[in-house]
N, C-alpha and C positions, 0 to 999 in steps of 0.2 A: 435386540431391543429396538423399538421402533423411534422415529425423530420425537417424537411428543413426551414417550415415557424417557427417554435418553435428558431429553431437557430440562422434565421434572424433577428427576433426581440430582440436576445441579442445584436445587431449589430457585427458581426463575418461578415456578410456579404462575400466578396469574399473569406474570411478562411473560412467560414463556408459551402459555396456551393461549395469551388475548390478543399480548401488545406488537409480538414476534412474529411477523407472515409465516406459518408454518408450509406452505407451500411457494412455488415463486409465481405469480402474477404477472400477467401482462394488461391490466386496466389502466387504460392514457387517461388518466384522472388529473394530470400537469400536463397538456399537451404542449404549450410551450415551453416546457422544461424538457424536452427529453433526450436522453442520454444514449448512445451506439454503444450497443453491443454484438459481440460475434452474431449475432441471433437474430439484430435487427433493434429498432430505437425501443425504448422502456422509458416510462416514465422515474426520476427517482424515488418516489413515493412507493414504488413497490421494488427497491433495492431488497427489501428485507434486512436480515442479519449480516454483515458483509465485512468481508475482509478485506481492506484497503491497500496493502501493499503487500502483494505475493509474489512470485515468480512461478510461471509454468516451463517452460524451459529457459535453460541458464547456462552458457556456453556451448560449443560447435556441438553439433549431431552429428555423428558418424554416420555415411551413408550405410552402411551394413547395419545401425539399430537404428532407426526412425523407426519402424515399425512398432518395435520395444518401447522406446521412448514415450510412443500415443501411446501406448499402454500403461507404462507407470503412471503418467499422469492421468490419465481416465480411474485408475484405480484410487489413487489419493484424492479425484475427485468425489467419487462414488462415496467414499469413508466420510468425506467434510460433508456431503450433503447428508449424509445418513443424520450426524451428529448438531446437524441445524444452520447450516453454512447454505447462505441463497445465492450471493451476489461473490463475485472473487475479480481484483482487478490486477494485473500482470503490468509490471513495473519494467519490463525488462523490452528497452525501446528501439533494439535489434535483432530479428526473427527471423526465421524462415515462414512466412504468414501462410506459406500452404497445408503445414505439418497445425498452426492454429487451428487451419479450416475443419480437418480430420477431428480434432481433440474439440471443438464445439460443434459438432456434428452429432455427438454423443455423453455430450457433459450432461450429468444434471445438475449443475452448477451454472449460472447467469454470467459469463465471460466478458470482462470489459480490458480493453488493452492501448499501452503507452507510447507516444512519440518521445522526441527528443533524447538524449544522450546518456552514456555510463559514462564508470572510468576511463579515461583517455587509454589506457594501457590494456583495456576489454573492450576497445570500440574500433567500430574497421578503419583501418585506411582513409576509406574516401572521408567518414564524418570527421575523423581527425583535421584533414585538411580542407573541411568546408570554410567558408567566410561565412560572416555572422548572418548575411544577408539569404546566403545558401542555405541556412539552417533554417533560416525564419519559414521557407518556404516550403521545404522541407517536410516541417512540423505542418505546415499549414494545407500540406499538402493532403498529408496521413490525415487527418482531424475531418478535412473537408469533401475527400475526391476519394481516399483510399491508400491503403499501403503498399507498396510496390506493383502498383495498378492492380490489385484487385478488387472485388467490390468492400471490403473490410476498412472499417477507419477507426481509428482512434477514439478515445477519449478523452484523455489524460496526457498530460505532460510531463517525463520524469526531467531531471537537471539532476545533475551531480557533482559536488564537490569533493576533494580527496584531499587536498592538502587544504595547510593554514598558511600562510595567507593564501588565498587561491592563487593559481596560475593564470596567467594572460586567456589562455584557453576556455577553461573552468570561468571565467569571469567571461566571457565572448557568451559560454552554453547559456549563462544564467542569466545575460541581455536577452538573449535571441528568447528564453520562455518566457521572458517577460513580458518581449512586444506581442509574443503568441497568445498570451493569456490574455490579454488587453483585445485584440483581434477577434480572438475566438469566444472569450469567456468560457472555455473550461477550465478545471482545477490545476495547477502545478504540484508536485512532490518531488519533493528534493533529498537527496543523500547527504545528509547535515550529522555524520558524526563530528565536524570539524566547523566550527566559524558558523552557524546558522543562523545568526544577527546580519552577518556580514551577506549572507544571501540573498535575506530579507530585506537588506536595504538595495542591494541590484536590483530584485525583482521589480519592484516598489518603484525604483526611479526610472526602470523602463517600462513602465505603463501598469503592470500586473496589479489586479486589487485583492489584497492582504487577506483578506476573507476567502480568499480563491486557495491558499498555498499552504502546504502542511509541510513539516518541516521533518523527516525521520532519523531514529537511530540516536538522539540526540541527548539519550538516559547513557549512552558508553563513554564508561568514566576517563578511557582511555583519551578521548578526546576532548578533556574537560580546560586542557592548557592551564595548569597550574588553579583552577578553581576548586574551592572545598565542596560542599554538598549543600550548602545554603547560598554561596556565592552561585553556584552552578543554577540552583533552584529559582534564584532572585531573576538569574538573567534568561531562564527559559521564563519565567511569567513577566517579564516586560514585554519578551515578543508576542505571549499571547495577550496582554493589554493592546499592542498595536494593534492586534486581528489575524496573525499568525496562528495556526494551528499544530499541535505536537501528535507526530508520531511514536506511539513505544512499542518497542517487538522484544525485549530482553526476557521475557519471560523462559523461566530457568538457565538462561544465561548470565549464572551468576559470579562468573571469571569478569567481563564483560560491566556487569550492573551487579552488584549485591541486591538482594531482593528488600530488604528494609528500607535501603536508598531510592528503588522503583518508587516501589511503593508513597514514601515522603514524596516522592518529585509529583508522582498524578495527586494524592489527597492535598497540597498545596495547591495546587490549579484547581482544585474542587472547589476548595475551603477558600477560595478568593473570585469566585464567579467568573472560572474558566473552566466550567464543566464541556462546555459547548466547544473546547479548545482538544479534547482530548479526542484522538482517536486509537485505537489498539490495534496490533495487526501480528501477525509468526513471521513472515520475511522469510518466506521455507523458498528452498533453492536445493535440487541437486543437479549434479552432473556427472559426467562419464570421463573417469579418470585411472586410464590404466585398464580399458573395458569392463569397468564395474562403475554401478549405479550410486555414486555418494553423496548421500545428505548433507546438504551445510552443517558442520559445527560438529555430527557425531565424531570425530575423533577427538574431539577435544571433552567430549562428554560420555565417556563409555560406558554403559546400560543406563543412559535415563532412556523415555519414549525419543522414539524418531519425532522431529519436529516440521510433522506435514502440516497440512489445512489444517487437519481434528485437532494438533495439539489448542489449538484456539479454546475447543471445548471441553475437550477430556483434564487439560491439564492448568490454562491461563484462566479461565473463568473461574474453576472452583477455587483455586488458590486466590483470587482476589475475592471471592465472596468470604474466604476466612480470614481476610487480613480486615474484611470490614467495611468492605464494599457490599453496597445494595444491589438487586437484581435489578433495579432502575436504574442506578449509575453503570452498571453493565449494558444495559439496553441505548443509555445515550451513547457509550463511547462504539458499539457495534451496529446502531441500528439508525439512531437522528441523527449524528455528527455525521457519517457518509452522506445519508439520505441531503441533511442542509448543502456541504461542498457543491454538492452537483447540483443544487439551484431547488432542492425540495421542499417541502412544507417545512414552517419553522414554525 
């Protein structure tokens, strides 16, 4: 099935042939806005359909499968673009940037990729023991000059939080993208299953503007700290009042988020004129564990689909067009709310 008929049968229909780049574009139609990608700068106006927060590789590469490695992910590239996928940005702000260079060399997929910090406890040595000042520059390095002296730079900012209250550390990472954002004015995204108010307020007092920062993961209920699901509801749409924007990837992660609960939390940001706050994304990650290739989460989910790029299409978009979502309110949170982040037509 080709990208066109694949998309019509989600019923996207005239979004899907008019409103959707069905191909990826390079037209600098925003020359001042444009965005670094593996590829070279892009305007955001022609991000297209895009996945905001993915992972292309995700913990050590064995020197015996790098080779393997470009290959899974060329192949789950290949699938997401068949099924309408333009734009994919890598969240994961620790790499070997040569094994990127291979994997967009031959993506058809549009590759944008992140500075700044993971979990302290998946993060090297040295960035552990940066000072806040080493980090700023760091980031400012990747975004500006290049990642580990190559020619490739950044786009994106990740920050990460893991615990509640944060740690002295976790509170250093989320200064330090702060004053990056502020510097740079690209986008921040943060790992907010935990305290994402609280992140929002660091960013924010070190220079970061709130319109810049999307806040993810922040629908798992695990990390709701005793709030019900309207308490929960109430204080994810205060942040997007401030200009905070939400990430959700729970799709069929319903250990995780029950899907009625998903669901309430984005149509309450709808239904209160934060359409423009929501972004959707899989958060697909595997790794090499034990020399085999594992998908984030399959063991916890034994025969649903593997949750690469596609499941975006194959599985999270028809499931929200039957709970009652429009094929326009699919197009905003996949296609304008990326596109606006990165400075594009609004």
């Amino acid at each position: 099935m080709q990208r066109r008929q694949f998309l019509e049968t989600l019923g996207w229909g005239g979004v899907a042939a008019n409103a959707i780049p069905l191909s990826i574009s390079d037209n600098k139609t925003n020359a001042d806005k444009m965005v670094q990608t593996l590829t070279g700068p892009v305007s955001p106006n022609n991000f297209g359909t895009t996945l905001i927060h993915e992972h292309l590789l995700y913990g050590p590469i064995p020197a015996a499968l790098r080779q393997q490695s470009v290959d899974i992910v060329l192949a789950n590239l290949r699938e997401a673009a068949r099924v309408g996928i333009d734009t994919l940005m890598c969240l994961s702000p620790e790499r070997d940037i040569s094994l990127y260079e291979q994997i967009a060399a031959q993506s058809p997929v549009r590759l944008i990729v992140s500075t700044g910090n993971y979990i302290y406890n998946r993060s090297s040595p040295v960035l552990q023991n940066m000072s806040e000042d080493k980090m700023v520059a760091r980031m400012e390095r990747d975004l500006n000059e290049g990642i580990d002296g190559s020619k490739f730079r950044a786009a994106v900012i990740k920050a990460t939080g893991q615990k509640s209250p944060l740690t002295d550390w976790e509170k250093m990472c989320f200064r330090a993208a702060g004053r990056v954002q502020k510097s740079t004015g690209v986008p921040v995204c943060t790992h907010a299953i935990y305290a994402p108010r609280d992140q929002f307020d660091i960013l924010v007092a070190a220079g970061a503007d709130p319109e810049k920062c999307y806040f993810s993961h922040t629908e798992a209920v695990f990390g709701w700290q005793g709030r019900n699901l309207q308490q929960q509801t109430a204080y994810l749409l205060h942040i997007a009042k401030l200009g905070g924007s939400m990430l959700f990837n729970n799709f069929g992660l319903y250990k995780d988020t029950p899907w009625d609960q998903l669901v309430h939390i984005i149509r309450t940001l709808c239904d209160n004129d934060c359409k423009h706050r929501v972004l959707i994304s899989v958060d697909s990650a595997w790794e090499w564990i034990d020399g085999k290739a594992v998908i984030q989460h399959a063991d916890r989910y034994p025969g649903d689909p593997a949750r690469t790029y596609s499941y975006m299409m194959t599985e999270a978009v028809p499931a929200l067009l039957r709970a009652g979502f429009s094929a326009a309110d699919i197009k905003t949170f996949l296609v304008d709310n990326p596109r606006r982040m990165f400075g594009g037509n609004r």
